[in-house]
mmCIF entry with sequence, helices, sheets and N, C-alpha, C, O atoms, coordinates in Angstrom:
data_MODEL
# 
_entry.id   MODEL 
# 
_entity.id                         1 
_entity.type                       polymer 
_entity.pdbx_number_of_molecules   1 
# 
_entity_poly.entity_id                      1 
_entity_poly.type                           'polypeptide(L)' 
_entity_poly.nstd_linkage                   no 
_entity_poly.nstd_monomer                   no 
_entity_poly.pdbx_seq_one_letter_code       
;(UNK)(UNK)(UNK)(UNK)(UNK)(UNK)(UNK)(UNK)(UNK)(UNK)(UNK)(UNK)(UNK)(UNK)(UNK)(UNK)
(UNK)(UNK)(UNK)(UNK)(UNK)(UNK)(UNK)(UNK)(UNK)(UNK)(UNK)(UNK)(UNK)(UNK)(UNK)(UNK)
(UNK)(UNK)(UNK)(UNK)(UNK)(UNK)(UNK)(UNK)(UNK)(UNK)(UNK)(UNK)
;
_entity_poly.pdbx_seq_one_letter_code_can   XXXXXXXXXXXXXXXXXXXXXXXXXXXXXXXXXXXXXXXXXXXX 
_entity_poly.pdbx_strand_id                 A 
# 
loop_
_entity_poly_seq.entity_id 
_entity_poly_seq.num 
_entity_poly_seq.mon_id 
_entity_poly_seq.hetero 
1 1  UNK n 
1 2  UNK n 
1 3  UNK n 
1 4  UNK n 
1 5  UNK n 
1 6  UNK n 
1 7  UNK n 
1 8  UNK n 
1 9  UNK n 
1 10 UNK n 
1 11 UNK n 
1 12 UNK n 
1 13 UNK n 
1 14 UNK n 
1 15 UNK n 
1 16 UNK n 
1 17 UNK n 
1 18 UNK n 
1 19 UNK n 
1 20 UNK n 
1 21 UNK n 
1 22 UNK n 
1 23 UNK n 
1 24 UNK n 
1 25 UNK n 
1 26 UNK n 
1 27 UNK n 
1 28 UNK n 
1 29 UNK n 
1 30 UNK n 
1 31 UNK n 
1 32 UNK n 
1 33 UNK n 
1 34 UNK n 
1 35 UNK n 
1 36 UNK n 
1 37 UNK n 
1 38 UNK n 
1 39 UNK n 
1 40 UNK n 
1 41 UNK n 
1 42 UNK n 
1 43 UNK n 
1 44 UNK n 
# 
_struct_asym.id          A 
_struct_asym.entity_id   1 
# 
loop_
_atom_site.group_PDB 
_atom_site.id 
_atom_site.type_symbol 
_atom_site.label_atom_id 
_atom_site.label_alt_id 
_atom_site.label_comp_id 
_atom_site.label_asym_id 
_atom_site.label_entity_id 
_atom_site.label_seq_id 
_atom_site.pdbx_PDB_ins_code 
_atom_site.Cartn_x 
_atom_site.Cartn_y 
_atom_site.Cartn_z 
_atom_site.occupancy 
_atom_site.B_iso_or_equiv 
_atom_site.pdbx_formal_charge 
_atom_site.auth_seq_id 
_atom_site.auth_comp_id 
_atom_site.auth_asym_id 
_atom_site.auth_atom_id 
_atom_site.pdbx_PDB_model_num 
ATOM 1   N N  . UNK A 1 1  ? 23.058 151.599 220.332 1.00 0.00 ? 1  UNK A N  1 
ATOM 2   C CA . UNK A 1 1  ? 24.361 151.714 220.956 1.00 0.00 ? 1  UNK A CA 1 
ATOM 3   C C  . UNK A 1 1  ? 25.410 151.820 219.862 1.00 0.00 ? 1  UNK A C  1 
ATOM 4   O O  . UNK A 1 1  ? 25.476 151.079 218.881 1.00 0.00 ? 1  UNK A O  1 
ATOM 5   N N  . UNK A 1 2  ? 26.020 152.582 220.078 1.00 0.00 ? 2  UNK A N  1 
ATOM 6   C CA . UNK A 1 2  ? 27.135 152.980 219.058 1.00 0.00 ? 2  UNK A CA 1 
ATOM 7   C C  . UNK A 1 2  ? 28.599 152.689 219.536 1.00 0.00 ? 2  UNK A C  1 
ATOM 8   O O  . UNK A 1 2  ? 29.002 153.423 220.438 1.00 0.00 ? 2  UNK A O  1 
ATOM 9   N N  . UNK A 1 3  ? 29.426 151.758 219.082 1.00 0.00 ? 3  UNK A N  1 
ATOM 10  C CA . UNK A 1 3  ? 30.796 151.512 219.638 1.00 0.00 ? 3  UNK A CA 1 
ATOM 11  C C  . UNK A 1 3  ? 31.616 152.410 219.083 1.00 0.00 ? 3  UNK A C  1 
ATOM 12  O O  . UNK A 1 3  ? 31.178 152.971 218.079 1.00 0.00 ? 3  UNK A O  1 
ATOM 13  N N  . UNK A 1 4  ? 32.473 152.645 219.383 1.00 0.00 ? 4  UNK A N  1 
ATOM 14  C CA . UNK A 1 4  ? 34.144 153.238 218.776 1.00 0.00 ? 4  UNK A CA 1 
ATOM 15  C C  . UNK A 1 4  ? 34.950 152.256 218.406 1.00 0.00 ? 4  UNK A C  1 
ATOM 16  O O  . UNK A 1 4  ? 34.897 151.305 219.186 1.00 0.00 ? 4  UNK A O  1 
ATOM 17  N N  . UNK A 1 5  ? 35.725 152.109 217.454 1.00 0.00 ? 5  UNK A N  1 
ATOM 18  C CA . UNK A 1 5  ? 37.105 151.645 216.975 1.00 0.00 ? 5  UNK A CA 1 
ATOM 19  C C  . UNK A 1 5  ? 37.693 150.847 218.397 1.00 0.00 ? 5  UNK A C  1 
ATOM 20  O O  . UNK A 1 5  ? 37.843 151.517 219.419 1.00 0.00 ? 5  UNK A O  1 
ATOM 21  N N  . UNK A 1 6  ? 37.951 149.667 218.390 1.00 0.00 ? 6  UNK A N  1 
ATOM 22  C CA . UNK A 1 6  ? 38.830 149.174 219.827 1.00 0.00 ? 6  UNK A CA 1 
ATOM 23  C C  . UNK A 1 6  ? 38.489 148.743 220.727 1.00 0.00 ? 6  UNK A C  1 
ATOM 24  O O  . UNK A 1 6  ? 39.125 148.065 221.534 1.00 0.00 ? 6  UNK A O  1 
ATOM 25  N N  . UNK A 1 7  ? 36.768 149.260 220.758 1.00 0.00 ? 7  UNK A N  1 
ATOM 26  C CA . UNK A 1 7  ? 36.143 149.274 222.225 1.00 0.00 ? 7  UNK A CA 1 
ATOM 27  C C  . UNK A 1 7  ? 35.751 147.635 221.877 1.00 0.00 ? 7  UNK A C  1 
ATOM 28  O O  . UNK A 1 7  ? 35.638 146.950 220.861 1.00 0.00 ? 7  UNK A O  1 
ATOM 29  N N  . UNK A 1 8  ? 35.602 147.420 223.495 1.00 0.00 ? 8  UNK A N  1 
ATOM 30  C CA . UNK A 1 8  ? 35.332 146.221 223.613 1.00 0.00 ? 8  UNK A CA 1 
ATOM 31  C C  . UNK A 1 8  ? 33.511 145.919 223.254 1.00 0.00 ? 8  UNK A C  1 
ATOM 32  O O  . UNK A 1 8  ? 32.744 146.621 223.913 1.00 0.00 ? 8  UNK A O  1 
ATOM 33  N N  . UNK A 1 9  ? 32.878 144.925 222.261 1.00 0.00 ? 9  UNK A N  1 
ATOM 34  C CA . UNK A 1 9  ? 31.649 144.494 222.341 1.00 0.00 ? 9  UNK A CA 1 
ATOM 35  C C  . UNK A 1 9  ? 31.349 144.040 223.216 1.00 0.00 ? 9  UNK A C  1 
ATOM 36  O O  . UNK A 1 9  ? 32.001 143.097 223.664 1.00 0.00 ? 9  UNK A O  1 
ATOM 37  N N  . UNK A 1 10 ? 29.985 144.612 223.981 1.00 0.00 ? 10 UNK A N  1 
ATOM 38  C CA . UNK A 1 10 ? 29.035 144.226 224.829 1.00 0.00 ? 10 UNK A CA 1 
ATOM 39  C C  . UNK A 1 10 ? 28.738 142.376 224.716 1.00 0.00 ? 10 UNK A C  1 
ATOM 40  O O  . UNK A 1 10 ? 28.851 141.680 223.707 1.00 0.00 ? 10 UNK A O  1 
ATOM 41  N N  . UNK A 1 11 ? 28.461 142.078 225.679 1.00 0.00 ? 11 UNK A N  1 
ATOM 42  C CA . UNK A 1 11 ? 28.546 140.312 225.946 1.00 0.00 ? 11 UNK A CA 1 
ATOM 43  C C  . UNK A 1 11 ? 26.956 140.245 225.100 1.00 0.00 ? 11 UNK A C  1 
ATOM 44  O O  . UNK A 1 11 ? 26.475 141.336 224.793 1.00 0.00 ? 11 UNK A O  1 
ATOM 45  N N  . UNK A 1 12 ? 26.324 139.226 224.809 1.00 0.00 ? 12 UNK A N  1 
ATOM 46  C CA . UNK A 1 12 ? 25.107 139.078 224.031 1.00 0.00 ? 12 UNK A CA 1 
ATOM 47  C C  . UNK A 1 12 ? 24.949 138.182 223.732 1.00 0.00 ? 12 UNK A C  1 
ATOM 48  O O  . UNK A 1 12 ? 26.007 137.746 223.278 1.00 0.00 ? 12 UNK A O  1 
ATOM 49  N N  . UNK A 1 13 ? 23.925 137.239 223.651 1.00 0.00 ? 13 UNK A N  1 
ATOM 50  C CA . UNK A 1 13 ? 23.402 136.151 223.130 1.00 0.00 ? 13 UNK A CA 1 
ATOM 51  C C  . UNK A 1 13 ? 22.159 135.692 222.114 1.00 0.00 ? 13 UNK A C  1 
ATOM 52  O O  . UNK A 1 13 ? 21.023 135.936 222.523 1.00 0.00 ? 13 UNK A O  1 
ATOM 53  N N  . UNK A 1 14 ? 22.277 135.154 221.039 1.00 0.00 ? 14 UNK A N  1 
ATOM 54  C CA . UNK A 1 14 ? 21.469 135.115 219.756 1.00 0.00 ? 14 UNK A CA 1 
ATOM 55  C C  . UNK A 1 14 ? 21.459 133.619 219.945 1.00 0.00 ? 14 UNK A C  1 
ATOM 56  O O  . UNK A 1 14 ? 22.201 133.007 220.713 1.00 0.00 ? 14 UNK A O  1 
ATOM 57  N N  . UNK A 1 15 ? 20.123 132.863 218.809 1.00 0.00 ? 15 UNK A N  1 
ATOM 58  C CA . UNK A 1 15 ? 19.905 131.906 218.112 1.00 0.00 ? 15 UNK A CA 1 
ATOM 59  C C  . UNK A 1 15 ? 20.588 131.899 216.971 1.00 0.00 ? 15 UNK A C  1 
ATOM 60  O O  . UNK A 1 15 ? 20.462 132.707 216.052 1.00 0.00 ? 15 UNK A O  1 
ATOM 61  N N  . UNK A 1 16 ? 21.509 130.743 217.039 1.00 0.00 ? 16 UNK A N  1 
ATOM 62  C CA . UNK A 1 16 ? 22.206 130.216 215.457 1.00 0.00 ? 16 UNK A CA 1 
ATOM 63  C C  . UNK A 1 16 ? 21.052 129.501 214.401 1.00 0.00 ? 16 UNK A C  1 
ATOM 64  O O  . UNK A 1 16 ? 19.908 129.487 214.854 1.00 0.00 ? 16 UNK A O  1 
ATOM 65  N N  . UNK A 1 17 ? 21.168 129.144 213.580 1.00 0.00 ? 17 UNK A N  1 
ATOM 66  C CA . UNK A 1 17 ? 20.303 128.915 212.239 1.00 0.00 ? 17 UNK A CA 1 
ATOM 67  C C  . UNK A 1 17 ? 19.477 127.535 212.641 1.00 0.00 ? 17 UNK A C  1 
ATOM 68  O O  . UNK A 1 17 ? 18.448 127.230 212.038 1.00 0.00 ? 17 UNK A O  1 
ATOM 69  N N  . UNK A 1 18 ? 20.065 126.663 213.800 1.00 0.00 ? 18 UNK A N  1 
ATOM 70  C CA . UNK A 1 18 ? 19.672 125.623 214.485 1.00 0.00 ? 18 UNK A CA 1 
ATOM 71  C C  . UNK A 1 18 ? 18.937 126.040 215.681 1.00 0.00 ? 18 UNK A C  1 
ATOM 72  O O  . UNK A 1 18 ? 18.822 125.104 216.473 1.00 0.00 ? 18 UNK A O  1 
ATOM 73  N N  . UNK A 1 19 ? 18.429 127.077 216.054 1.00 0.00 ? 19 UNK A N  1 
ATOM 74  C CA . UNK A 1 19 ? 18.194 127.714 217.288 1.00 0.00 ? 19 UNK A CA 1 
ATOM 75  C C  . UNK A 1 19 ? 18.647 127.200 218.352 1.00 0.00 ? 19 UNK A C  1 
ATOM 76  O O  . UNK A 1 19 ? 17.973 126.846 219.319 1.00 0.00 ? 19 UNK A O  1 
ATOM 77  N N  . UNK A 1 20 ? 19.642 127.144 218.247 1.00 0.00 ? 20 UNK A N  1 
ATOM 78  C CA . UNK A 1 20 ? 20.965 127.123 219.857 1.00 0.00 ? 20 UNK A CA 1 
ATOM 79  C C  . UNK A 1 20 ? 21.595 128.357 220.130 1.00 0.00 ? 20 UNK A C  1 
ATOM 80  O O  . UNK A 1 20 ? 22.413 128.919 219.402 1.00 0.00 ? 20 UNK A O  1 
ATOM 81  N N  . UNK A 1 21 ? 21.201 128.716 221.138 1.00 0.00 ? 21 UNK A N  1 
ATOM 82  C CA . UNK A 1 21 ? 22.058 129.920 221.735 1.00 0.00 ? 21 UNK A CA 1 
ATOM 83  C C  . UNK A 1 21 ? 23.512 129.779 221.772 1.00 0.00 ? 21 UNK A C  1 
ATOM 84  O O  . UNK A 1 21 ? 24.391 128.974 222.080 1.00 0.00 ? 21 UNK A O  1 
ATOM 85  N N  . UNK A 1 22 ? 23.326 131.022 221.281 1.00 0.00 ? 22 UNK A N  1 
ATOM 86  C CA . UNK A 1 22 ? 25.376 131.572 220.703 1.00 0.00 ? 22 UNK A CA 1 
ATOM 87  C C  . UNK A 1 22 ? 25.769 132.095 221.869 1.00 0.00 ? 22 UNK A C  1 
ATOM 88  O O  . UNK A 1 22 ? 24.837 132.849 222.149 1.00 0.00 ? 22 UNK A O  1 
ATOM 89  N N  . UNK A 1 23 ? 26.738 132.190 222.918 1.00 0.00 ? 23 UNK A N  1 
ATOM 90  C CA . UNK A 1 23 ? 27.050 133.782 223.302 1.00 0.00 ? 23 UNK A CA 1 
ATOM 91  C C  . UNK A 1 23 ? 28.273 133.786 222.954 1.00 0.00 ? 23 UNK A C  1 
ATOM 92  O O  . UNK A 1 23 ? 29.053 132.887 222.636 1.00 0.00 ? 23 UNK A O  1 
ATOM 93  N N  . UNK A 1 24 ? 28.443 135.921 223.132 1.00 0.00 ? 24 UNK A N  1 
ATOM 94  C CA . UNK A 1 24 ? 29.644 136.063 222.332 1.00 0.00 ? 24 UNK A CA 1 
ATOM 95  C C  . UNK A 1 24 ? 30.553 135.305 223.345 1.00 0.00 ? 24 UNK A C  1 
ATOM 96  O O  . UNK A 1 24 ? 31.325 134.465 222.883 1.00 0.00 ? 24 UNK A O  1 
ATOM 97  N N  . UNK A 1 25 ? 30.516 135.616 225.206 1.00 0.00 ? 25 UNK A N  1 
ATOM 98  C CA . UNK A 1 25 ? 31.743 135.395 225.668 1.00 0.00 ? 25 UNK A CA 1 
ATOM 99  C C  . UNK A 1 25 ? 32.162 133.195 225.151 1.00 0.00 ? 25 UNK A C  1 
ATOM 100 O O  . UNK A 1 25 ? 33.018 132.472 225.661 1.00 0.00 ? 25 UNK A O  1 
ATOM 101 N N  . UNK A 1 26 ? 31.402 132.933 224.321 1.00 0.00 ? 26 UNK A N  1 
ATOM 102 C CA . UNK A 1 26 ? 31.860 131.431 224.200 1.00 0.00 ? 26 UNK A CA 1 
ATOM 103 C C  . UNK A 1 26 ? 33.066 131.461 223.303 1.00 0.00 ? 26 UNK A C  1 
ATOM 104 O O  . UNK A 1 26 ? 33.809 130.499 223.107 1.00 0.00 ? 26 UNK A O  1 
ATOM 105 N N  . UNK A 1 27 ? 33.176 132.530 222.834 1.00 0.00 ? 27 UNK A N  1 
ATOM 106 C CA . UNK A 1 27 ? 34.442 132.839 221.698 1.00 0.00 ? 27 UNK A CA 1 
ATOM 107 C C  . UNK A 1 27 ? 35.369 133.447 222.310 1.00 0.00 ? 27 UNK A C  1 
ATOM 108 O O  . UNK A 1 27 ? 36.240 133.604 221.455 1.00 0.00 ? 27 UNK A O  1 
ATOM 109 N N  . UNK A 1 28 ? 35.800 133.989 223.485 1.00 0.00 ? 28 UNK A N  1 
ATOM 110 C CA . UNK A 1 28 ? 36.715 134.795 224.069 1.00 0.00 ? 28 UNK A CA 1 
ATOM 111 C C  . UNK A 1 28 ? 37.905 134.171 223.712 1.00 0.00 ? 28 UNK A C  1 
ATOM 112 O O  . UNK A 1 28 ? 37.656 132.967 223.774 1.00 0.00 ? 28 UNK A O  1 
ATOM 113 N N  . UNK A 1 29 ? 39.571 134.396 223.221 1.00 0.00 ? 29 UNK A N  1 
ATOM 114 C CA . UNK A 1 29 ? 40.444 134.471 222.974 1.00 0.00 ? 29 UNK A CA 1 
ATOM 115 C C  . UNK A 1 29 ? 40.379 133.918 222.284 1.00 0.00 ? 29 UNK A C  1 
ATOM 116 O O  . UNK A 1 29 ? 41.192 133.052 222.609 1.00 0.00 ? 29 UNK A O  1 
ATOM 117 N N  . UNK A 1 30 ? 39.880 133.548 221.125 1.00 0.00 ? 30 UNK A N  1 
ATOM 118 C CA . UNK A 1 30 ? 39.175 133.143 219.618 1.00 0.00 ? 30 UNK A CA 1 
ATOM 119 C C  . UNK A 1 30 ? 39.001 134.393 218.445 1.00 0.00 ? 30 UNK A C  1 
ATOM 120 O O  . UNK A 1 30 ? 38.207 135.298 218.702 1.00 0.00 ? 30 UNK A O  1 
ATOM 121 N N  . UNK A 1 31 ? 39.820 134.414 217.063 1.00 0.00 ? 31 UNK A N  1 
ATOM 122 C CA . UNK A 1 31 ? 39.091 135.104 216.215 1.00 0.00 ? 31 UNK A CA 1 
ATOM 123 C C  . UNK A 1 31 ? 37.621 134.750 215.624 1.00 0.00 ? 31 UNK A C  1 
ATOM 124 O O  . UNK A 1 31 ? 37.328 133.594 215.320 1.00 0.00 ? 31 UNK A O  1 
ATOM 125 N N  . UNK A 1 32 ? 36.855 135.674 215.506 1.00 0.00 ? 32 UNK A N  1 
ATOM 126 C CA . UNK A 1 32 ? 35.313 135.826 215.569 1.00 0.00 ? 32 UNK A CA 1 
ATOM 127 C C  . UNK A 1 32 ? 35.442 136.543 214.437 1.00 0.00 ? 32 UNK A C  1 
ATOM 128 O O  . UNK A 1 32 ? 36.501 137.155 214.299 1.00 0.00 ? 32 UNK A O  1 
ATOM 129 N N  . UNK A 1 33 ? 34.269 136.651 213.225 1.00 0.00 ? 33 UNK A N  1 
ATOM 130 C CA . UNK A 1 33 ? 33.779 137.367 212.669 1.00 0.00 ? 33 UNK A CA 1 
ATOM 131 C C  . UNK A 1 33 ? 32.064 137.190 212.865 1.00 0.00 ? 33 UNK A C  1 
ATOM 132 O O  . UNK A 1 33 ? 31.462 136.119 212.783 1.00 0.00 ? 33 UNK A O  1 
ATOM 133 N N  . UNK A 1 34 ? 31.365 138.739 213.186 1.00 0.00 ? 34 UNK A N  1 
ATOM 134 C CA . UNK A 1 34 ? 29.984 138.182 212.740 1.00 0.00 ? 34 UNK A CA 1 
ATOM 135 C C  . UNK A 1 34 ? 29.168 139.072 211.765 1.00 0.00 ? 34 UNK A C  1 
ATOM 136 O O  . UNK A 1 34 ? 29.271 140.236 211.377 1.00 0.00 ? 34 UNK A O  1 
ATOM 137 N N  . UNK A 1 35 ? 28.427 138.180 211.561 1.00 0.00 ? 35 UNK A N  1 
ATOM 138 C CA . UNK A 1 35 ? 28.027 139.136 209.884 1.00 0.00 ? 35 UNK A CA 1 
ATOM 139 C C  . UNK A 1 35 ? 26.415 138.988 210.678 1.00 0.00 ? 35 UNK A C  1 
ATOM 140 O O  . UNK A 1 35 ? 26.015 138.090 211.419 1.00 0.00 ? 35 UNK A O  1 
ATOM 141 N N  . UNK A 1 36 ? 25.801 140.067 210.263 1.00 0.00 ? 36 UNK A N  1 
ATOM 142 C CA . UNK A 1 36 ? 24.263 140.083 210.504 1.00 0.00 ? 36 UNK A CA 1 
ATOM 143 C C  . UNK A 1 36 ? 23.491 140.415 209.173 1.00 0.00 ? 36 UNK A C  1 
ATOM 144 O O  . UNK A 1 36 ? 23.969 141.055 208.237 1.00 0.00 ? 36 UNK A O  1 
ATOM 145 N N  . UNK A 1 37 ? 22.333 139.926 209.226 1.00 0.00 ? 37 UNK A N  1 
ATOM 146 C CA . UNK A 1 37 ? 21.794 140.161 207.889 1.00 0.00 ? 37 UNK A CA 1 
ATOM 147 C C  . UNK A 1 37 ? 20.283 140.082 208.596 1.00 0.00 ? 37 UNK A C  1 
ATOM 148 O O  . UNK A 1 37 ? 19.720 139.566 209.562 1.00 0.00 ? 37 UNK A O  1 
ATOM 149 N N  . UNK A 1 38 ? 20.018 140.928 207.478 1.00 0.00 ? 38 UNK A N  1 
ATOM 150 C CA . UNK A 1 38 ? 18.307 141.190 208.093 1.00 0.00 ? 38 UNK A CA 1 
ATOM 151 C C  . UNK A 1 38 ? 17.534 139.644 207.517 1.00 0.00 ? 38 UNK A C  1 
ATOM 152 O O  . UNK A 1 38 ? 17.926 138.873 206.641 1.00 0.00 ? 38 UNK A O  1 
ATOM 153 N N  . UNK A 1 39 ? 16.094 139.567 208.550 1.00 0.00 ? 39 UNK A N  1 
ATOM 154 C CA . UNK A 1 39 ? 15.334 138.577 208.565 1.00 0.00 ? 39 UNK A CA 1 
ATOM 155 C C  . UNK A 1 39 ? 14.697 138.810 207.183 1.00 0.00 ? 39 UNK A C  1 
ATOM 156 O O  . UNK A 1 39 ? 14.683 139.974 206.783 1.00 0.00 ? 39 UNK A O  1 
ATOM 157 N N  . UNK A 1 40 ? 14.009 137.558 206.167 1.00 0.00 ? 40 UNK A N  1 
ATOM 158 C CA . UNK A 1 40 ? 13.455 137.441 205.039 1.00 0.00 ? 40 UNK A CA 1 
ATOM 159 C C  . UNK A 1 40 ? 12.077 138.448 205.106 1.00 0.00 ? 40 UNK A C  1 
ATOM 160 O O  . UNK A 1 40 ? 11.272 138.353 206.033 1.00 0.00 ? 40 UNK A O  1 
ATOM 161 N N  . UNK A 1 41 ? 11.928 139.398 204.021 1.00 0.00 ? 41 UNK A N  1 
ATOM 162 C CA . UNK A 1 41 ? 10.543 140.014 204.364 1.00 0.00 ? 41 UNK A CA 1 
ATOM 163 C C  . UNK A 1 41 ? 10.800 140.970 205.046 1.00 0.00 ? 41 UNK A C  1 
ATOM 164 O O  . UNK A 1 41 ? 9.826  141.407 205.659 1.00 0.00 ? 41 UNK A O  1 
ATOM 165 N N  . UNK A 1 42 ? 12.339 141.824 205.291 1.00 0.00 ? 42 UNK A N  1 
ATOM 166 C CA . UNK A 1 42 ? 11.545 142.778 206.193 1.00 0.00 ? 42 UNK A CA 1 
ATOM 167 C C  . UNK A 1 42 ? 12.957 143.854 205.489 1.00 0.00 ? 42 UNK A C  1 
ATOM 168 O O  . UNK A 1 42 ? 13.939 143.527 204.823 1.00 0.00 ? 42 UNK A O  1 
ATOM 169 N N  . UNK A 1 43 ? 12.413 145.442 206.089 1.00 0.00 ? 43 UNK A N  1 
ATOM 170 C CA . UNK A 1 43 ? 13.075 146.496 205.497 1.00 0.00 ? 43 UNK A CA 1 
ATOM 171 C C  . UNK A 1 43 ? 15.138 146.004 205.574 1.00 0.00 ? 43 UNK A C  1 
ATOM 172 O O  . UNK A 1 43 ? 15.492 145.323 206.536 1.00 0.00 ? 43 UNK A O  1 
ATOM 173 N N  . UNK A 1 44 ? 15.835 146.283 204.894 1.00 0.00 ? 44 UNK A N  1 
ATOM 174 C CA . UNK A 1 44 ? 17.122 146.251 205.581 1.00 0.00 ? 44 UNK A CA 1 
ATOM 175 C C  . UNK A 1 44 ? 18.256 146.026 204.509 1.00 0.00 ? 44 UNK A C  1 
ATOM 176 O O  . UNK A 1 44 ? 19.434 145.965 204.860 1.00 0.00 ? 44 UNK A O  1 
# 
């Protein structure tokens, strides 16, 4: 999926480093940054 400039991110939910589920809408009218980084061991 490819966004544009502005567009709103799709809602989604990940494991934090504690494996507790994140979702994005828990941040709504909150500045957010998220950084992704590939898993240890693999192409990226």
């Amino acid at each position: 999926m490819t966004l544009q400039e502005g567009q709103a991110a799709p809602l989604f939910e990940l494991p934090d480093e504690q494996n507790r589920t994140v979702r994005l809408q828990d941040f709504r009218g909150h500045p957010l940054v998220l950084y992704f980084f590939p898993k240890a061991n693999t192409p990226g």
